[in-house]
C-alpha positions as CSV (number, residue, x, y, z in Angstrom):
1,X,-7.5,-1.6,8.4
2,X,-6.8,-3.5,5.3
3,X,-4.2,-6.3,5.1
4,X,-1.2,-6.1,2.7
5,X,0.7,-8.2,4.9
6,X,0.5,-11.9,6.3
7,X,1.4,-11.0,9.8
8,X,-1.0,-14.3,10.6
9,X,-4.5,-12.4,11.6
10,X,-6.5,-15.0,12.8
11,X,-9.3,-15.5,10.5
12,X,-12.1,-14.5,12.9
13,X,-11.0,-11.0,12.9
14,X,-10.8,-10.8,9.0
15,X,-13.7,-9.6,6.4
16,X,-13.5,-9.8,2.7
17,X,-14.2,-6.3,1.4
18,X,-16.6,-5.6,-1.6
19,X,-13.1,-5.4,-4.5
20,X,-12.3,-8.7,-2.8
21,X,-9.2,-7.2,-0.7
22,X,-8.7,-8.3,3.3
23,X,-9.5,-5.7,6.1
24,X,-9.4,-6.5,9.7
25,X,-13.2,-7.0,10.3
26,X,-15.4,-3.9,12.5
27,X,-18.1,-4.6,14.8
28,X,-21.6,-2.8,14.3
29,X,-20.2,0.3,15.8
30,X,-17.2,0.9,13.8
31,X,-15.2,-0.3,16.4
32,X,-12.2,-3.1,15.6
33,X,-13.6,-6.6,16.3
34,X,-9.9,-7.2,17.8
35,X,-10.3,-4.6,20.6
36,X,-10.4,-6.3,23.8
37,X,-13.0,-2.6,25.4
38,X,-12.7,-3.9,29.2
39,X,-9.3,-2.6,29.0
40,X,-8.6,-1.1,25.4
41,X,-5.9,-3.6,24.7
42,X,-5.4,-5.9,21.3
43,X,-6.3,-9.4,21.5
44,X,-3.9,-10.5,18.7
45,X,-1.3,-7.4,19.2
46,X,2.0,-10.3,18.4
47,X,-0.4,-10.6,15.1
48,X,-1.4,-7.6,14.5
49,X,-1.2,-5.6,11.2
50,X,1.5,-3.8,9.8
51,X,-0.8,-0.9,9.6
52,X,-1.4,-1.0,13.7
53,X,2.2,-2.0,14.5
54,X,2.9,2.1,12.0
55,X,0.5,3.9,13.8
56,X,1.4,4.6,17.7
57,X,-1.7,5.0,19.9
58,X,-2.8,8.1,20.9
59,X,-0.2,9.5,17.7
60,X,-2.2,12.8,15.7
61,X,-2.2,9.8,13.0
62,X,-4.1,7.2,15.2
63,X,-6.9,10.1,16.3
64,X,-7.4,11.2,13.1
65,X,-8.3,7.8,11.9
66,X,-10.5,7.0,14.6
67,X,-12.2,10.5,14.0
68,X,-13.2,9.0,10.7
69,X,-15.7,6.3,12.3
Protein backbone atom coordinates (compact mmCIF):
# COMPACT_ATOMS: atom_id res chain seq x y z
CA UNK A 1 0.00 0.00 0.00
CA UNK A 2 1.95 3.03 -0.74
CA UNK A 3 1.36 6.39 1.04
CA UNK A 4 0.22 9.57 -0.92
CA UNK A 5 -1.29 10.76 2.04
CA UNK A 6 -0.16 11.96 5.67
CA UNK A 7 -2.95 10.21 7.44
CA UNK A 8 -0.15 9.95 10.46
CA UNK A 9 1.09 6.10 9.92
CA UNK A 10 3.21 5.48 12.67
CA UNK A 11 6.64 5.00 11.49
CA UNK A 12 7.09 1.41 12.53
CA UNK A 13 4.65 0.31 10.06
CA UNK A 14 6.35 2.27 7.14
CA UNK A 15 9.25 1.14 4.52
CA UNK A 16 11.09 3.25 2.09
CA UNK A 17 10.62 1.62 -1.30
CA UNK A 18 13.54 1.12 -3.85
CA UNK A 19 12.31 4.82 -6.05
CA UNK A 20 12.39 6.33 -2.57
CA UNK A 21 8.31 6.49 -2.24
CA UNK A 22 6.57 5.37 1.29
CA UNK A 23 4.50 2.03 1.43
CA UNK A 24 3.00 0.63 4.55
CA UNK A 25 5.80 -1.98 5.38
CA UNK A 26 4.87 -6.20 4.77
CA UNK A 27 6.06 -8.91 7.02
CA UNK A 28 8.09 -11.91 5.49
CA UNK A 29 4.89 -13.34 4.28
CA UNK A 30 3.39 -10.63 2.36
CA UNK A 31 1.12 -10.01 4.96
CA UNK A 32 0.63 -6.09 6.33
CA UNK A 33 2.85 -5.53 9.31
CA UNK A 34 -0.34 -3.48 10.76
CA UNK A 35 -2.58 -6.62 10.80
CA UNK A 36 -3.34 -7.37 14.28
CA UNK A 37 -3.87 -11.99 12.84
CA UNK A 38 -5.44 -12.96 16.37
CA UNK A 39 -8.43 -11.28 15.20
CA UNK A 40 -7.85 -9.75 11.65
CA UNK A 41 -8.31 -6.28 12.83
CA UNK A 42 -5.94 -2.97 12.06
CA UNK A 43 -3.80 -1.77 14.75
CA UNK A 44 -3.70 1.86 13.46
CA UNK A 45 -7.29 1.68 11.62
CA UNK A 46 -8.04 5.82 12.97
CA UNK A 47 -4.47 6.10 11.00
CA UNK A 48 -4.77 4.18 8.40
CA UNK A 49 -4.21 4.92 4.71
CA UNK A 50 -6.31 6.43 2.32
CA UNK A 51 -5.85 3.44 0.16
CA UNK A 52 -7.35 1.01 3.21
CA UNK A 53 -9.99 3.57 4.27
CA UNK A 54 -11.13 3.21 -0.37
CA UNK A 55 -11.07 -0.34 -0.28
CA UNK A 56 -14.00 -2.08 1.86
CA UNK A 57 -12.95 -5.51 3.22
CA UNK A 58 -14.10 -8.43 1.68
CA UNK A 59 -15.06 -5.80 -1.62
CA UNK A 60 -14.09 -7.91 -5.26
CA UNK A 61 -11.33 -4.91 -5.03
CA UNK A 62 -9.86 -5.96 -1.59
CA UNK A 63 -9.64 -9.95 -2.77
CA UNK A 64 -8.21 -9.22 -5.81
CA UNK A 65 -5.41 -7.34 -4.16
CA UNK A 66 -4.78 -9.76 -1.63
CA UNK A 67 -4.81 -12.53 -4.50
CA UNK A 68 -1.71 -10.71 -5.71
CA UNK A 69 0.53 -11.71 -2.62
Amino acid sequence: VMLITDTGVPEEYIEIDERGGSRMARLEDGWCSALDRNNMTCLIYEKRPWVCREFEMGSDECIAERGKL
